[in-house]
C-alpha positions in Angstrom: -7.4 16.5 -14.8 -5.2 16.1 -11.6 -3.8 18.8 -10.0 -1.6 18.4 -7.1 -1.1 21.4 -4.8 1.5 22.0 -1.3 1.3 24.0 1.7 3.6 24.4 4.6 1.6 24.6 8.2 3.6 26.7 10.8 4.8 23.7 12.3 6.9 22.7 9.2 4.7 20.1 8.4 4.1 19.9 4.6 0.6 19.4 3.5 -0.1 17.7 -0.2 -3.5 17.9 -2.1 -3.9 15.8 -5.5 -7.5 17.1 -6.5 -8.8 13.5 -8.3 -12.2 14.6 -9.4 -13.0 11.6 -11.3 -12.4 9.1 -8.7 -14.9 7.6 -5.9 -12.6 6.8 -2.9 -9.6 9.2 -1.1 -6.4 8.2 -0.3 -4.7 9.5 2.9 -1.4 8.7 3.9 1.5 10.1 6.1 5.4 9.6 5.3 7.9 10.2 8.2 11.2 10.7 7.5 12.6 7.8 9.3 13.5 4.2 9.0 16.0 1.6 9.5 18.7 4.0 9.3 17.9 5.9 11.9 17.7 2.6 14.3 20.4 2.8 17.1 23.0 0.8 17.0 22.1 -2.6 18.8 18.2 -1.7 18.1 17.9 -3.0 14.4 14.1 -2.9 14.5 13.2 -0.1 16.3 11.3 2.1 14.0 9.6 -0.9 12.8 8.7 -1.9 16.1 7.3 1.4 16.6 5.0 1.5 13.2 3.3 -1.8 14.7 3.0 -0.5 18.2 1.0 2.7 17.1 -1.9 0.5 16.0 -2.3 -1.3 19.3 -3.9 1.8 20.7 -4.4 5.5 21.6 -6.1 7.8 24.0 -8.9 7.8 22.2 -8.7 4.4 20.8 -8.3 2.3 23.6 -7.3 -1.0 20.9 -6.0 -1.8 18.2 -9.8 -3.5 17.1 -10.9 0.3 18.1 -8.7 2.3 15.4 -10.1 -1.0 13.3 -13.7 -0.3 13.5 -12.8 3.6 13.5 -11.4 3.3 10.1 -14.1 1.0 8.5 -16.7 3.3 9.7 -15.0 6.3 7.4 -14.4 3.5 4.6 -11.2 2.9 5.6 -8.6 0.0 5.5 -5.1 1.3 7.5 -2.0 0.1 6.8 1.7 1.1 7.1 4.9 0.0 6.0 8.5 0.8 6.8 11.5 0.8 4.8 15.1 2.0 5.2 14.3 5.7 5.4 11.0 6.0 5.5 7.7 5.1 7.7 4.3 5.5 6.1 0.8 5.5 7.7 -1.7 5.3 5.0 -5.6 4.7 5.0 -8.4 4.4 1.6 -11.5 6.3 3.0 -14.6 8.4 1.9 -14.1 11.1 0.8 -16.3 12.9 2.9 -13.9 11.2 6.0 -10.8 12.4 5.6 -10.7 14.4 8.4 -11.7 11.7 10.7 -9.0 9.6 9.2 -6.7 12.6 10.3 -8.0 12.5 13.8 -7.5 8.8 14.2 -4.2 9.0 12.7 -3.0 12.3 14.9 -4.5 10.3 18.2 -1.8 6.9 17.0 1.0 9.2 16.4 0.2 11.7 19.5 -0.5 10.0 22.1 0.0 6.3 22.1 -0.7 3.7 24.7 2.3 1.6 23.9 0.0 -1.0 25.4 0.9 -5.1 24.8 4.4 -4.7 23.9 5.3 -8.8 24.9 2.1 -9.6 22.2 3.0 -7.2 19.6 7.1 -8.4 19.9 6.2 -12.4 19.4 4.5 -11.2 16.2 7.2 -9.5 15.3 9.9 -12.2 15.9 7.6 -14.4 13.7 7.9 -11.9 10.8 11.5 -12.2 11.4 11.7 -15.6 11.4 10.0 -16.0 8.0 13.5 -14.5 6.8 15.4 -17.4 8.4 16.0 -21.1 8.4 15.8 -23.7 10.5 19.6 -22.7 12.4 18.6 -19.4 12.7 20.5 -18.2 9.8 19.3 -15.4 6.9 18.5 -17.4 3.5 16.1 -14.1 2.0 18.6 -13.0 -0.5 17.7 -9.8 -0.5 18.7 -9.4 2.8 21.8 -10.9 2.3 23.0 -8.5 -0.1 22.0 -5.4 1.3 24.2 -6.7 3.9 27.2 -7.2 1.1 26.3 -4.0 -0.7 26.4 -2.0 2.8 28.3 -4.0 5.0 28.1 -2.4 8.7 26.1 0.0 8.0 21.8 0.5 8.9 20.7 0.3 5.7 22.0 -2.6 4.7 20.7 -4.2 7.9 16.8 -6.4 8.1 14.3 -3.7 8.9 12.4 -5.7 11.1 15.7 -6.1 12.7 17.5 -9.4 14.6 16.1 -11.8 17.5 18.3 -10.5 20.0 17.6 -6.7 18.7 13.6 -6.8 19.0 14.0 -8.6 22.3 16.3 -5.6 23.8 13.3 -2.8 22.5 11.6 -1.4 25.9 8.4 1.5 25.9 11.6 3.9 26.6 13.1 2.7 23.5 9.8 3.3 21.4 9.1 6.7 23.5 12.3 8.2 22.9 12.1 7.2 18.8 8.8 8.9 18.2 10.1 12.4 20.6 13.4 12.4 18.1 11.8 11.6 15.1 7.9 11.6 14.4 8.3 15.6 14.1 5.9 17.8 11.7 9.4 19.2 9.7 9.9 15.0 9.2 6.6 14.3 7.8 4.4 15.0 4.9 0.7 14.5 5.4 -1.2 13.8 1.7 -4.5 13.2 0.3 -5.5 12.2 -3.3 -9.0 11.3 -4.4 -11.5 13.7 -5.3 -11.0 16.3 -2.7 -10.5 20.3 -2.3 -6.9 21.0 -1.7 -8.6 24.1 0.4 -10.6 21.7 2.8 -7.8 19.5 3.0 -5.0 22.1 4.2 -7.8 23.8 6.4 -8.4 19.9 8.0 -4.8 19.4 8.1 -4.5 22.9 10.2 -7.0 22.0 12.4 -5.6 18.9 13.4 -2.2 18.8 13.1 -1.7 22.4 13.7 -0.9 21.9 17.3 1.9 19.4 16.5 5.8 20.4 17.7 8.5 20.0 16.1 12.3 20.0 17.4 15.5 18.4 16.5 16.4 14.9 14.8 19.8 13.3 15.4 21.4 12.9 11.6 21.4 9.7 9.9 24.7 8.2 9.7 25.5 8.6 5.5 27.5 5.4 3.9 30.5 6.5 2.6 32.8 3.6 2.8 33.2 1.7 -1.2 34.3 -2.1 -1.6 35.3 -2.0 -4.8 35.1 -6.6 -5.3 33.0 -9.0 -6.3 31.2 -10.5 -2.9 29.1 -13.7 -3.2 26.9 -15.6 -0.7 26.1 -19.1 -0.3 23.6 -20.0 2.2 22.7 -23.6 2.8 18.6 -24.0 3.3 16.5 -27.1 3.2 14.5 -25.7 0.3 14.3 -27.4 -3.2 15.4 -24.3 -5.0 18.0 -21.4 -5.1 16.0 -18.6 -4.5 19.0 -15.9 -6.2 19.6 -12.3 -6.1 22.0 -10.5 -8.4 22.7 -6.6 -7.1 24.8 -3.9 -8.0 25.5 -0.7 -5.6 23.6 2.0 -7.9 22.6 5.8 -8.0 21.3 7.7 -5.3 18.0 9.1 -5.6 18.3 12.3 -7.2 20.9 11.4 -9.7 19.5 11.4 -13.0 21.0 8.2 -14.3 18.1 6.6 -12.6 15.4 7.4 -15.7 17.5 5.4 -17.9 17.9 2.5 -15.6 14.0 2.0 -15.3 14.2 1.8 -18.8 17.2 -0.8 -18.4 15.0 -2.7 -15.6 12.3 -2.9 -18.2 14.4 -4.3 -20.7 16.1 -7.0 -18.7 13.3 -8.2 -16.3 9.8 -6.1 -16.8 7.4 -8.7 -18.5 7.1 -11.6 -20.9 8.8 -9.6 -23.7 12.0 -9.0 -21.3 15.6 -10.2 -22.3 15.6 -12.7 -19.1 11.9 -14.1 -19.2 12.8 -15.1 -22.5 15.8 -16.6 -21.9 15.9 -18.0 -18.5 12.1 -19.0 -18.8 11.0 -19.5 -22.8 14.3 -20.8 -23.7 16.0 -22.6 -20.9 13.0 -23.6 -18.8 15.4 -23.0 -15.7 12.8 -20.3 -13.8 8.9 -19.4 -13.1 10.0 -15.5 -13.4 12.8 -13.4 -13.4 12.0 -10.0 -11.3 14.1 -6.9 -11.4 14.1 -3.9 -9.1 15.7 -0.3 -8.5 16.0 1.2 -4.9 17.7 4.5 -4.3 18.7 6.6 -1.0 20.0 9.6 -0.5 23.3 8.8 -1.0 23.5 5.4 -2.3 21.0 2.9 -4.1 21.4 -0.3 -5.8 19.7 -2.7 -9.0 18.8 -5.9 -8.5 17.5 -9.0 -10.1 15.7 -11.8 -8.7 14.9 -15.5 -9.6 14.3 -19.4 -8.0 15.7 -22.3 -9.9 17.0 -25.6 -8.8 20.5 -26.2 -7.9 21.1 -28.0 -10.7 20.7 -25.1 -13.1 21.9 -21.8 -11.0 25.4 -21.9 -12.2 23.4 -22.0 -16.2 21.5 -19.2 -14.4 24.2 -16.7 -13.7 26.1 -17.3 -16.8 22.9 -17.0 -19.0 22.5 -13.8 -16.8 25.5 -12.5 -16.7 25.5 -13.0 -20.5 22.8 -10.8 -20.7 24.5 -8.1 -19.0 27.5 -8.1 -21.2 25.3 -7.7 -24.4 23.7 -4.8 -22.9 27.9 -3.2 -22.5 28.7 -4.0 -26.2 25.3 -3.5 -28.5 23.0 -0.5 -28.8 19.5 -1.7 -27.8 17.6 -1.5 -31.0 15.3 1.5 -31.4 12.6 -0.9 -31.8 13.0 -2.5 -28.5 13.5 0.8 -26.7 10.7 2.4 -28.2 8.1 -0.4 -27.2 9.6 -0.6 -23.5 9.2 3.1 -23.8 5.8 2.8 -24.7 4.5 0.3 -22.1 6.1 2.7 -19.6 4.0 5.7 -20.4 1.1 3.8 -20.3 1.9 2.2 -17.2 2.3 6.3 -16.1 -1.1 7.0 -17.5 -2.8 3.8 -15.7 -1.2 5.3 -12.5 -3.6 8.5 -12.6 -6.6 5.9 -11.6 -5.1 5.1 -8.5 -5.3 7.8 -5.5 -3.0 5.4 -3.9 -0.2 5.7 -6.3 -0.4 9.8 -6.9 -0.4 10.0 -2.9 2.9 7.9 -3.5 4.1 10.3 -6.1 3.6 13.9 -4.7 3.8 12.9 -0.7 6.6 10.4 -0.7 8.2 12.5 -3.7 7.7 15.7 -1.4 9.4 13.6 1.6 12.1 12.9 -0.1 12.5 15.9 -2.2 12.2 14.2 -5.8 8.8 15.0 -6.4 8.1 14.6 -10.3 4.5 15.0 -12.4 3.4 12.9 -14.8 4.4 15.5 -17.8 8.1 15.5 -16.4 8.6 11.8 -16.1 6.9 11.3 -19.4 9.1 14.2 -20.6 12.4 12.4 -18.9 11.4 8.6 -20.3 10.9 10.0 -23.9 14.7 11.8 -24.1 16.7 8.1 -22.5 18.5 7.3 -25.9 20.7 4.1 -26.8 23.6 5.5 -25.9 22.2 6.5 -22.1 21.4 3.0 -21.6 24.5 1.6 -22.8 26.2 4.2 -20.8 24.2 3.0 -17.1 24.9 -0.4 -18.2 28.7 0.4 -18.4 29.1 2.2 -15.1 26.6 0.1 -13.5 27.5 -3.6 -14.2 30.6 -4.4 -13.2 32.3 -7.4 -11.2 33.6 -4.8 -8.2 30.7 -3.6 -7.9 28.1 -6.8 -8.3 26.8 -8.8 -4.9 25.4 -12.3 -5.7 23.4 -13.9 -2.9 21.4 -17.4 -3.2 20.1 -19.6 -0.4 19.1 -23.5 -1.3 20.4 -26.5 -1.3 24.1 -25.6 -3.2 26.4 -28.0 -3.9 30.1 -28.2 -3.4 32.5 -26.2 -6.1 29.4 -24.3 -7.0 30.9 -20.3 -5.7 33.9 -21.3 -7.5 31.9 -21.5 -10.2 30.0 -18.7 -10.0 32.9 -16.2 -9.0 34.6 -17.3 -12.6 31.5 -16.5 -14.3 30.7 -13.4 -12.8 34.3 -12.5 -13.2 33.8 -12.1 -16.9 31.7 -9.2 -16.6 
């Protein structure tokens, strides 16, 4: 049975334990409360510059191939990832290693070199680049609306931030990020796998014990509403329209969101979903149809994604869009809820084999103060009626509050088009 347990270190740094006793491998990971949004203004990139630049060395890792072989020898594979609020340093090891992984870990986030900046910022521009065409211009919709959706604002600016923005990041820049915001009252350190939640917080004390905190500038919140349909055309050399379809959402604790996973499910979760059997059994006009929730503290947004040719994205949208209004007028029969309900629990109970996902779901959770068990989300799925998801679909999908992006080859009279369409919604 998993257990998850929390402690608090003097520091403020919030220690997680999710006892896993029937798995082989650990999970370790640490979240930092801090992301894009918290990029200064002119330094779109920065925190994600500064999540690379922590693997290039230490003082007691003198190379990025040094934390390498340092990891493998405790069964590790590191990895990180940062996102709009969030930075995460995570690691699979032994678990009879996790303290070492805590050591190396503590050594990238205490005392970096910062060495081979110029190296580590040409990678970075090529990561960039893969977002952009051959002028230099954004064609990832995603991208594109997150910029409609939050216009002006961090969040709803590239993470890995803008040519001219990555070129302007200095050592001062990166120094100066990790003083103001990799603090112990920021982070959450977690290990899942099958471990003691007593060695762990004792490990955790030990090495992280000594860590100081102080005080983070606040992140800007987005407060501003543009209450009208935006749509994006991009012009790309590709032979498809790669599309995204987004509406401005819930924020992360509002409770709104259990019904919309069920929605999510329902539109665009599987070969049983409204879309894959429209767009792709019926029309033949896409590979897959994709959907996807994200939520922030105060905002958050619903999105579906697809590829078709240009011929058929204006069938796309209306077949879409046709989709969405069925949802607003007609109660999703209790047959169809009840099996997208079902493949959801399972997909909760298939979760409890993966250390990786439970450190997800009690450190992230414990960052960002939604943390939920199993039982509770099982608990929340199983009480979404008909009438819930009819109500989310009512508030959420709107024409003020949609943002359409596609990038491709479009053709001429095509956003007309699409803006009557999505009109009708």
């Amino acid at each position: 049975m998993i257990k998850s347990f929390r402690s608090v270190l003097g520091n403020g740094l919030r220690v997680v334990a999710v006892e896993m006793p029937h798995l082989h491998s650990a999970e370790l990971a640490i979240y930092l409360k801090v992301g894009g949004r918290n990029d200064p203004v002119g330094k779109s990139g920065l925190s994600h510059f500064l999540e690379h630049m922590l693997f290039r060395g230490a003082e007691n890792f003198s190379s990025s191939l040094e934390i390498e072989k340092a990891f493998e020898a405790a069964g590790g594979a590191p990895n990180a990832a940062t996102d709009a609020d969030s930075t995460c340093f995570y690691s699979r090891l032994h678990p009879d290693c996790t303290r070492r992984g805590m050591e190396i870990f503590s050594s990238m986030l205490f005392s970096p070199l910062f060495s081979g900046i110029e190296t580590e910022r040409r990678v970075i521009i090529e990561e960039a680049r893969e977002d952009m065409n051959e002028r230099g211009a954004i064609v990832t919709p995603e991208l594109i609306t997150s910029m409609l959706l939050w216009p002006g604002h961090p969040i709803g600016l590239p993470i890995t931030g803008y040519i001219n923005s990555i070129s302007s990041i200095t050592v001062d820049d990166l120094e100066n990020h990790i003083r103001s915001y990799y603090l112990p009252e920021r982070a959450v350190l977690t290990v899942a796998g099958p471990v003691s939640h007593k060695q762990v917080f004792s490990e955790a004390c030990s090495v992280f014990g000594g860590w100081r905190g102080g005080e983070s500038p606040e992140a800007v919140p987005f407060t501003k509403r543009f209450k009208s349909t935006k749509i994006a055309l991009v012009r790309d050399s590709d032979s498809q329209m790669s599309m995204q379809i987004a509406f401005e959402g819930f924020a992360r604790s509002d409770s709104r969101l259990t019904s919309l996973r069920l929605l999510r499910r329902i539109l665009a979760g599987g070969g049983s979903s409204r879309l894959h059997l429209k767009l792709r059994e019926e029309m033949g006009v896409v590979y897959s149809v994709e959907g996807s929730i994200g939520a922030y503290d105060e905002t958050g947004c619903f999105a579906l994604d697809m590829a078709t040719s240009a011929d058929s994205l204006v069938r796309s949208v209306e077949a879409t869009i046709s989709e969405l209004k069925q949802l607003k007028s007609y109660m999703v029969p209790a047959e169809e809820i009840e099996r997208i309900r079902r493949s959801y629990l399972f997909d909760l109970e298939f979760s409890q084999d993966s250390a990786f996902e439970m450190a997800g779901r009690y450190g992230w959770g414990e960052l960002m103060g939604v943390v939920k068990s199993i039982e509770e989300e099982k608990l929340d799925i199983c009480s979404v009626t008909a009438e819930d998801i009819m109500r989310t679909a009512h508030l959420l999908f709107v024409p003020e509050n949609l943002r359409l992006a596609a990038a491709g080859p479009w053709k001429r009279g095509m956003k007309k088009e699409i803006s009557g369409i999505v009109e009708s919604l």
